[in-house]
Each structure stands twice: as C-alpha cells, then as structure tokens.
N, C-alpha and C positions, 0 to 999 in steps of 0.2 A: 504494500500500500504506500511504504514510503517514497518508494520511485517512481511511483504514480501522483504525487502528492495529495493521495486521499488520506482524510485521518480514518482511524480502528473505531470501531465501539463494538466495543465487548459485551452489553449487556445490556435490555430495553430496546424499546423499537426506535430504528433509523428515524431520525428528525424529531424524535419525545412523539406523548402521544398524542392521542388524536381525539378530539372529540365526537359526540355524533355516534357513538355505535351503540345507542339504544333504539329498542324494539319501534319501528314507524308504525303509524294509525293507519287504517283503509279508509275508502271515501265515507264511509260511513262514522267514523270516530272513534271504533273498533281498536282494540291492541291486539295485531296479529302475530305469530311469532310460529316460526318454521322451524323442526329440528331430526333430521333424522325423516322417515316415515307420518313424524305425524305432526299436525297443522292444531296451535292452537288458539281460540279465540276469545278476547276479554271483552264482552259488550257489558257495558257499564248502564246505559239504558234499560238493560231487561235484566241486571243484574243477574248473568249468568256467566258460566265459564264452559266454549264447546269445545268439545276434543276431537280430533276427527283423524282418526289413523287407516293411513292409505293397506288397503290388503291385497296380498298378491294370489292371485296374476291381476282380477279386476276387483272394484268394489271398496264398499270405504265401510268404516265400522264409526259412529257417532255416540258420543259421549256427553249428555250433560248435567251441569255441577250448580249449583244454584249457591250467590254468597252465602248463604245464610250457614252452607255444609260446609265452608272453611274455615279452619277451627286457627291458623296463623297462615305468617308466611314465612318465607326462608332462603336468605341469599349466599349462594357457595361461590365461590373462586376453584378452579382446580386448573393444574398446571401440565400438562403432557408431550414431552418436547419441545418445539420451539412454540406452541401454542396454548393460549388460556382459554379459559372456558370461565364466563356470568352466569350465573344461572337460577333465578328467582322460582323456588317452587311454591306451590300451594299444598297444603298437609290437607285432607278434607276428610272428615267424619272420624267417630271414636277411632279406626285400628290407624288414620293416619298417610294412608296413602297419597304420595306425592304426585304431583302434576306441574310438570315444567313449564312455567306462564308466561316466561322471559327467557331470553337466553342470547349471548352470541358468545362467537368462536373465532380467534384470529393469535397472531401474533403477540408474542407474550407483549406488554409493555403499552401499546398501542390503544387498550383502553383504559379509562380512568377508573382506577376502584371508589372515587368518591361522587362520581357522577351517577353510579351506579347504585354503591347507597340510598344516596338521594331521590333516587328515582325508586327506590323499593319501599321506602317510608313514604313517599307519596299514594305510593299504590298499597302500603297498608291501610293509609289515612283512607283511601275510596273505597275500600273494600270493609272497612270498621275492624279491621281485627292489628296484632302486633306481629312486628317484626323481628325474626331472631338472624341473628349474623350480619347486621348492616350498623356494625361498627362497637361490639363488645369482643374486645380482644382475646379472651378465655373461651368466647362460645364455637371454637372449633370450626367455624365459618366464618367468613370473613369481616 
C-alpha cells in the first residue's frame, strides 16, 4: 500500500460508517424487513406483525402476530467474518418465540450501533412494551 500511496486500515469499514442502514417503510408506512426466506411486516395501523415465509418449490406460508402477543423486544449485534449482523426480535407469547422484525447485514463497522438503538427504543415506544439489549452492557446483547 505504501508504494501505492494508499494508507492501511486495519479494522472498521473503509471511510467510518455509514448511516442509513435501517429497515425503509413501503408506500404504505409499513416497516418491511427481508431476511433469508422470509419477509416481515410491521403495520403499525392494524397493529399487527405479518410473517410470510417463502416455501419451496411454490407457495408462501403467513403468519400473524397481533401487538398485544409481544410480550418485549430485543436487539442483538453478532459478528461472522468480515460481517455484522442488527437484528431486533420480537419475543411473543408465554414460551417466547422470536420473530426477527428488523435486521441488516453488511460489513463489520459500516453500521452505527447507536442508530440502531435508537431506532429499537423507538419501536418499543410504538409497540408499548420494553426493550432488552439497546444499550445495558451486562445484558449479553448489545
């Protein structure tokens, strides 16, 4: 790099990060969030939450959650090579079952852990219930 006269960096994404990598709304006002197979949707209007997992070879399987069956919410960080992973779930009903409501996936460094935060406490605030891991250092999440 020296003879090129680039500098190194060693660690964090090229150029610091980047804001902007939280979940976009549809035209409807909708929080849509894509991950794997399955497409989830936050309509805050009908206070539901649909889940809709693509099935193969055709066909879709639907899923829905009503606020009232979310008992918190919960924001992880996880780290896997050169990429991280946000990932805001929803816990719903007594056994607890997660439902990933948010999420992206990119380059370590590239998103803000405090944007993301903030953006989970907002969406506990809409949702009436509390958030674990958006910014108590002991709770094993981020």
């Amino acid at each position: 790099a020296a003879a090129y006269g680039l500098t190194v960096v060693e660690e964090g994404a090229p150029g610091g990060r980047r804001p902007g990598n939280l979940p976009a709304r549809d035209e409807m006002g909708r929080l849509v969030s894509s991950l794997g197979r399955e497409e989830v949707t936050l309509d805050e209007a009908a206070r539901e939450i649909l889940v809709t997992r693509r099935r193969f070879p055709v066909g879709r399987s639907r899923r829905r959650v009503t606020f009232a069956e979310v008992r918190r919410l919960e924001l992880t960080y996880e780290v896997k090579g050169p990429f991280e992973t946000f990932t805001v779930w929803a816990l719903i009903g007594l056994e607890e079952s997660r439902v990933a409501v948010a999420a992206y996936q990119g380059y370590e460094g590239w998103a803000d852990p405090e944007e993301w935060r903030e953006f989970a406490r907002e969406l506990g605030r809409s949702l009436g219930v509390e958030v674990a891991g958006a910014g108590e250092p002991d709770s094993g999440t981020l």
